[in-house]
N, C-alpha and C positions, 0 to 999 in steps of 0.2 A: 419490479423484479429485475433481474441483472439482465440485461440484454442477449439474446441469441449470436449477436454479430457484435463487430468491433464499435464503441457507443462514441458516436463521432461529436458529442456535445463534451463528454469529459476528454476528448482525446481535444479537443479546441480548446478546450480552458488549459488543458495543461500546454498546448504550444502558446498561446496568449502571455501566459505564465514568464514562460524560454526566451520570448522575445520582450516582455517588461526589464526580464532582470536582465537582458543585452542593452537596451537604452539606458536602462538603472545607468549600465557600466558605464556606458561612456560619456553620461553627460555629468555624472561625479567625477569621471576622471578629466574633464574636461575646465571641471571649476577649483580643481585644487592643482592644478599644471602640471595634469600627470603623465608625462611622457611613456608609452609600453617600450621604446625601444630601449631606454633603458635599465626596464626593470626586472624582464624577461623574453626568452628568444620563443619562437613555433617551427622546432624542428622534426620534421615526420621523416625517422630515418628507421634503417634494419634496429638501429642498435636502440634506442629511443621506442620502437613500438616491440623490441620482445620485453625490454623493462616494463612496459606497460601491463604486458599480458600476461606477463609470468605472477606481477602484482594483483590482477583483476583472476585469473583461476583461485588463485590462492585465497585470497577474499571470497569468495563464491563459494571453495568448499570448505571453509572455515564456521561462512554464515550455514552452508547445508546443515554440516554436522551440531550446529550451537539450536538451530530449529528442532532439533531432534533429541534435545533435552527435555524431561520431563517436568519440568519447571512452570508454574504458569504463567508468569510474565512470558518467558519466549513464546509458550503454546500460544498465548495471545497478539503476539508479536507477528509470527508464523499465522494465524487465522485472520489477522487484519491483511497481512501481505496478499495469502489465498484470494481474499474478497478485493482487494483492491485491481489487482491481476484479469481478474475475471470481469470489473466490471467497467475497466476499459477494453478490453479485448474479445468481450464477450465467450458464451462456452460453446459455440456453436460456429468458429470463423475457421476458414479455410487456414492451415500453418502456415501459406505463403504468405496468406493478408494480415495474419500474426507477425508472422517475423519480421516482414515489412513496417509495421507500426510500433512493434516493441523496439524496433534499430532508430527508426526516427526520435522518439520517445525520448530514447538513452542518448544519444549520437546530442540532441537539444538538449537534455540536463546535460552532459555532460561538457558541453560548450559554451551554455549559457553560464553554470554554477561555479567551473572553472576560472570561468570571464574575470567573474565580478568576486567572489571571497582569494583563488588563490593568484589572480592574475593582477589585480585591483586592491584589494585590500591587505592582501598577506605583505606585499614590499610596503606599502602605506607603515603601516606599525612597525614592520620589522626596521624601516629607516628613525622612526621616533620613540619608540619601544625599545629593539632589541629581538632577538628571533626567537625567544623561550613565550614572550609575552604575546608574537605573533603568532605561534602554533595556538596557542589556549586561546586566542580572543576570535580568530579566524574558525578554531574547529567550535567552537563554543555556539558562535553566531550560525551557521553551518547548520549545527544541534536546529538551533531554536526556529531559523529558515523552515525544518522540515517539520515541527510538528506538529500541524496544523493538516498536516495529508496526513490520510488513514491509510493503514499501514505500513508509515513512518515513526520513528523513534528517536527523541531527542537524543539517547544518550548514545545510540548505537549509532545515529547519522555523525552526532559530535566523533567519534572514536574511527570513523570513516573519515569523516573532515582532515583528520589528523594524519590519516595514513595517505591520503591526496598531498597533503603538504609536504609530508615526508616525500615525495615520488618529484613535489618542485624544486625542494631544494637538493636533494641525494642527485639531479640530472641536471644539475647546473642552471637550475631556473630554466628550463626548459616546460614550457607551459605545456607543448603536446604530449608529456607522458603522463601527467595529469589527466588531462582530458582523454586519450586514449582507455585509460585504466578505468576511467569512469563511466566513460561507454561501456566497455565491455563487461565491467560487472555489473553494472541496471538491465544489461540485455540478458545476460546471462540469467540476472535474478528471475527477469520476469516471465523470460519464457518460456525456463524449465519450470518455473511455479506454476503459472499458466495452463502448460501442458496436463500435469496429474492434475491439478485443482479443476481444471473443466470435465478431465475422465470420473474426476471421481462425483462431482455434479452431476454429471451425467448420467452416472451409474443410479445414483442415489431418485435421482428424475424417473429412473424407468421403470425401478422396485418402484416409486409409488406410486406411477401411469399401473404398473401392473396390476396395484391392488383392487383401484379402480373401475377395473374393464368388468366387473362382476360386481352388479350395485343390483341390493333390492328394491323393490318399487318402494318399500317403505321408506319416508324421509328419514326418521330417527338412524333406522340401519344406513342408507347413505350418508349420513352425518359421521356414524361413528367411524365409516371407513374411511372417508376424508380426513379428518382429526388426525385418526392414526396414521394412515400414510406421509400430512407431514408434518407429524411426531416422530415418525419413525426417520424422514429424511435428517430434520433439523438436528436429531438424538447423535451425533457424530460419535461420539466413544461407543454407544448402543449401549450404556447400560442401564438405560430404563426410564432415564430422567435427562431433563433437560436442565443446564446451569447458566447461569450469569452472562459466560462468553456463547455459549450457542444460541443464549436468545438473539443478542446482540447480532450475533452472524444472519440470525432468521430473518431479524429487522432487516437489515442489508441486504439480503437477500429477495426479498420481498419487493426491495424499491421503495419503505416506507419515510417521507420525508430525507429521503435523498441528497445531499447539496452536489455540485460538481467537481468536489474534490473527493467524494465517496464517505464524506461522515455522514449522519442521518442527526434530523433536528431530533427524533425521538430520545428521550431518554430512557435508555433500556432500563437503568437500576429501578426508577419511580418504578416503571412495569414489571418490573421482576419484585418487586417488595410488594406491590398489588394484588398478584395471583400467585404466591406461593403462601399459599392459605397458613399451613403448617409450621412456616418458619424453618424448613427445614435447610434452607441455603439450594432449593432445587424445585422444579416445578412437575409433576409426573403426571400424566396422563389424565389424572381424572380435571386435575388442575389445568390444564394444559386444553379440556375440551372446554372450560367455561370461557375461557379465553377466545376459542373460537366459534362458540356458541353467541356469548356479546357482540361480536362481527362488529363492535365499535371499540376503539381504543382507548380511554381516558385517562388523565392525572391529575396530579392536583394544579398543575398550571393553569388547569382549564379548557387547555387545547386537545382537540380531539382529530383523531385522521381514523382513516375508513379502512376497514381490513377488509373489503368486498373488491 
């Protein structure tokens, strides 16, 4: 289940991460005779960090507003980010000990990722390439970098890659407006998401603690209010049924088969094709209790993890 407090095993794998791709950087740059001095300057001035920030709001409410499209891909997009937010930072950590880790977080991607595609590789092509060939290979690679982390997206990280390069070369190869901007929008992202996505966890936690606190001595009746309560948490739209993406979040949410970048080895579709009896592209309540009636998960892979 996602952690109460900030989950210091995923917040080490992802520094681990920050400081691989810093060695990446320099021992590449060190085998093809890559001089930094002359291929970009690290100036932190007034003029250089409002460019940064005026870039990184703007990005932040651009991604708000695109989250709030009804589209499923974004919805998905937006509910892996939720989950990912939460389950480094846990729903239950003080804002200081929040803002403090989501600043580190961001402040390391944004130093390390900078480093090594636009500090490192964007002059590499763009001296042997040309600079149309190094925006596309640089945000491309960028893309495919992120999407391997859950609640990352190849093409929205690639289209991000690109507005990074754009900010190195519009400031005269000036690496810090890059990495400022990069900072400030991961921090931004994660810790306004963070914020509602742990209230609304939490909210969702106490409707079902509530239901709870009034259990008959009978098993069956304790059974069915358990079920329901979270059926009722996982049902996020509320309207009656559970689909595809809220299993998926429930698995995550659970801590089922877990890894450290927050994907789960579960495969939700096999279990969603399982127990939606009906076929009906949804899984509803009656469905939804045999699932937690079996208190054992199965597929056809053969591997099995324990829903107790």
């Amino acid at each position: 289940m996602t952690s109460p407090f900030v989950d210091k095993l995923v917040v080490g794998w992802t520094f681990a991460g920050q400081g691989l791709l810093v060695n990446l950087a320099l021992v590449f740059g060190l085998l093809v005779g890559f001089n930094p001095s002359d291929n970009f300057s690290m100036i932190f001035n007034k003029d250089s960090m409002a460019l940064a920030m005026e870039f990184a709001f703007g990005m932040f409410l651009i991604g708000q507003t695109v989250d709030r499209i009804p589209w499923p891909l974004f919805q998905k997009f937006e509910l892996e980010t939720r989950m990912f937010t939460l389950r480094i930072l846990g729903r239950n950590s003080p804002i200081s000990l929040a803002l403090v880790t989501a600043l580190l977080i961001s402040a390391g991607a944004g130093f390390s990722e900078e480093l090594f595609f636009r500090g490192l590789l964007f002059p590499i092509f763009n001296q042997y390439l040309g600079i149309i060939p190094a925006y596309v290979i640089t945000s491309s690679l960028f893309g495919l970098a992120h999407s391997p982390v859950f609640g990352a997206n190849a093409l929205v990280e690639a289209l991000l890659g690109g507005i990074f390069a754009f900010l190195f070369v519009y400031s005269g190869y000036n690496l810090a407006v890059p990495i400022a901007a990069h900072t400030m929008y991961d921090f931004l992202t994660i810790i306004v998401i963070w914020y509602f996505s742990s209230r609304d966890l939490k909210r969702r936690i106490f409707e079902a603690s509530d239901k709870l606190v009034v259990l008959s001595k009978s098993d069956e009746d304790t059974f069915k209010i358990l079920s329901k309560s979270v059926f009722d948490m996982l049902d996020r739209d509320e309207d009656g049924s559970i689909d595809i993406t809220e299993l998926n979040v429930g698995i995550k949410l659970l801590g089922i088969g877990a890894t450290p970048f927050g994907r789960s080895s579960v495969p939700a579709k096999e279990l969603f094709d399982i127990y939606d009896c009906n076929k009906d592209g949804k899984i509803n309540f009656d469905e939804f209790s045999a699932v937690m009636r079996e208190g054992i998960y199965q597929w056809p892979s053969s591997r099995t993890v324990s829903a107790k």
